[in-house]
C-alpha positions as CSV (number, residue, x, y, z in Angstrom):
1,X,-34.3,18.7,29.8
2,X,-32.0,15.3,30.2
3,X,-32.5,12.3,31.7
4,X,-30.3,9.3,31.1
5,X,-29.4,6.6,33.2
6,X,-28.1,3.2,33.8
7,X,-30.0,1.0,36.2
8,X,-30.4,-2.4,37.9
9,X,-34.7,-1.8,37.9
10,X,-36.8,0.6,35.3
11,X,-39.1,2.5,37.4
12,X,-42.2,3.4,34.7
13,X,-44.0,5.7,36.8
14,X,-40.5,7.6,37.0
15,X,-40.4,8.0,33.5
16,X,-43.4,9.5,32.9
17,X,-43.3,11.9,35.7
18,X,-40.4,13.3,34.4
19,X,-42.2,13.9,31.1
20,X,-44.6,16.1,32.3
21,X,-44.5,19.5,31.0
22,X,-46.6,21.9,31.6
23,X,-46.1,23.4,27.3
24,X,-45.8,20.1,26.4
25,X,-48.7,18.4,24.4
26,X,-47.8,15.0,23.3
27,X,-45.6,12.9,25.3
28,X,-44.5,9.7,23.3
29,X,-42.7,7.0,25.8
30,X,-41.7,3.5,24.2
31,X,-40.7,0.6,26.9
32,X,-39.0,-2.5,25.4
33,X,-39.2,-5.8,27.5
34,X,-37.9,-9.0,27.4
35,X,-40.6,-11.3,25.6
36,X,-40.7,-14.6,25.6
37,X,-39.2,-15.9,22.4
38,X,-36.7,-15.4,19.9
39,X,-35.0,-16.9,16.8
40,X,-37.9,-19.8,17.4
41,X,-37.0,-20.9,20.5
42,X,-38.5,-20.1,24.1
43,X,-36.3,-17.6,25.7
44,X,-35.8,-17.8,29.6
45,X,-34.2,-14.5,30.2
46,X,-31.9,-11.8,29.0
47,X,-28.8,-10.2,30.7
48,X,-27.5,-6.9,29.7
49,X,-24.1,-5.4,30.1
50,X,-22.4,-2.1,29.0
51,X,-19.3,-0.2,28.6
52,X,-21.3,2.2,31.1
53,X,-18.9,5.5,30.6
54,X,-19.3,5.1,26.9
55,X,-22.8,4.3,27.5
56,X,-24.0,7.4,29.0
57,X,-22.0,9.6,26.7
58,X,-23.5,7.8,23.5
59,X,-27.3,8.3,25.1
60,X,-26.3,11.5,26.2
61,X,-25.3,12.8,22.5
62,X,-28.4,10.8,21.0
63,X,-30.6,13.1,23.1
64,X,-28.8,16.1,21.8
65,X,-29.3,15.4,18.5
66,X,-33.2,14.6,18.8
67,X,-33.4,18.2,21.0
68,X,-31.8,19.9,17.6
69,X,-33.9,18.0,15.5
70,X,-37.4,18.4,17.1
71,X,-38.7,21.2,19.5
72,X,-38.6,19.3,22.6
73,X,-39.0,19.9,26.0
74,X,-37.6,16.5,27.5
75,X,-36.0,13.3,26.2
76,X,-35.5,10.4,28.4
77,X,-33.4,6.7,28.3
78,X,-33.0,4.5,30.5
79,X,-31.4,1.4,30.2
80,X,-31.8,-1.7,32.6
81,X,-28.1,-4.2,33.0
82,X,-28.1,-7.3,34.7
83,X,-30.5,-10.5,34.1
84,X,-34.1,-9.4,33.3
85,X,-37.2,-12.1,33.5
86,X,-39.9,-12.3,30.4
87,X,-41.7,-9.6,30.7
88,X,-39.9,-7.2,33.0
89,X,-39.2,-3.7,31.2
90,X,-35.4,-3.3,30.0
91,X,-35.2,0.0,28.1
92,X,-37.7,3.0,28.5
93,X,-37.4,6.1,25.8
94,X,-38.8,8.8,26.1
95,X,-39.9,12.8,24.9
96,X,-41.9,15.1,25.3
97,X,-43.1,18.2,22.8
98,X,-45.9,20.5,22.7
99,X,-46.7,18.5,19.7
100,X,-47.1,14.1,19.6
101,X,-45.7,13.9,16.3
102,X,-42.5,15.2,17.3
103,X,-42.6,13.4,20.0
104,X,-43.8,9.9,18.0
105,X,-40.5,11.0,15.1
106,X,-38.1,11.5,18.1
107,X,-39.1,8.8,20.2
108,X,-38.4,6.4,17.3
109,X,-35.5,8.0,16.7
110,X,-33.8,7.7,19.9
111,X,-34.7,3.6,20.3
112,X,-33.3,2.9,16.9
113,X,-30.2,4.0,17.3
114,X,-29.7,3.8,20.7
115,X,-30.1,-0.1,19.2
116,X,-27.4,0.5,16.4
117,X,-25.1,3.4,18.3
118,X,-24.8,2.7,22.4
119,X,-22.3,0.1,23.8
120,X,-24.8,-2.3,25.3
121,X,-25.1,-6.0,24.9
122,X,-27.5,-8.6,25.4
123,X,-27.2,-12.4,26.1
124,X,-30.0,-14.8,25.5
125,X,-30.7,-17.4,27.8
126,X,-32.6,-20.0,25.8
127,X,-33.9,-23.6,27.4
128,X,-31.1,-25.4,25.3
129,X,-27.9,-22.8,25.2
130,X,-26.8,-18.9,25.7
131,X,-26.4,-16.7,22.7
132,X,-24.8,-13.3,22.7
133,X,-27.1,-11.2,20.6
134,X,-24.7,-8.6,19.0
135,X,-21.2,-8.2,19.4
136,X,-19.6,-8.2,22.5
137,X,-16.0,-7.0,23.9
């Protein structure tokens, strides 16, 4: 009913496979990637790091607490680390309910505070200098 992982490469098709549920109706999956600018400036790539223990034990209670929320059947995150190029995926999140807006609520949900909660950080790699985006150890 669980799937979280840490991984050097999102694999989308992955993702949605393990979705599929036979009871389930709606299947909401949001994919982040690394776009192309940020804070006005042309960003050349991102690179990700975690506390990967914690990690895993933050997503892992996150998904628990969207399955007693909202009837779902699955919930899904993975997380990309290392140095990701402009448009390559680096977070996929996803659920799956017999009905989409528990999956749409849920889905939210579990990117927004994986955002706030999880112990992963990203660097900015801009042309002119690096930026850590949110506290790091």
């Amino acid at each position: 009913m669980i799937h979280i992982k840490l991984v050097d490469n999102i694999v989308l098709d992955e993702a949605y496979s393990y979705l599929q549920d036979p009871e389930a109706g709606g299947m909401d999956l949001f994919i982040g990637s690394v776009r192309n600018h940020a804070l006005g400036k042309d960003v050349v790539k991102l690179e990700f790091e975690a506390y990967e223990p914690m990690a895993i034990s933050e997503m892992k209670k996150l998904a628990q607490q969207a399955i007693e929320k909202w009837p779902l059947k699955k919930v899904l995150i993975i997380h990309a680390l290392g140095e990701k190029q402009v448009g390559e995926p680096v977070v996929v999140i996803g659920t799956s309910s017999a009905h989409r807006q528990d999956a749409f609520e849920s889905c939210r949900f579990l990117i927004d505070e994986l955002k706030m909660t999880v112990p992963i950080w990203k660097k900015e790699y801009f042309t002119d200098q690096t930026v850590w985006v949110n506290a790091h150890p």
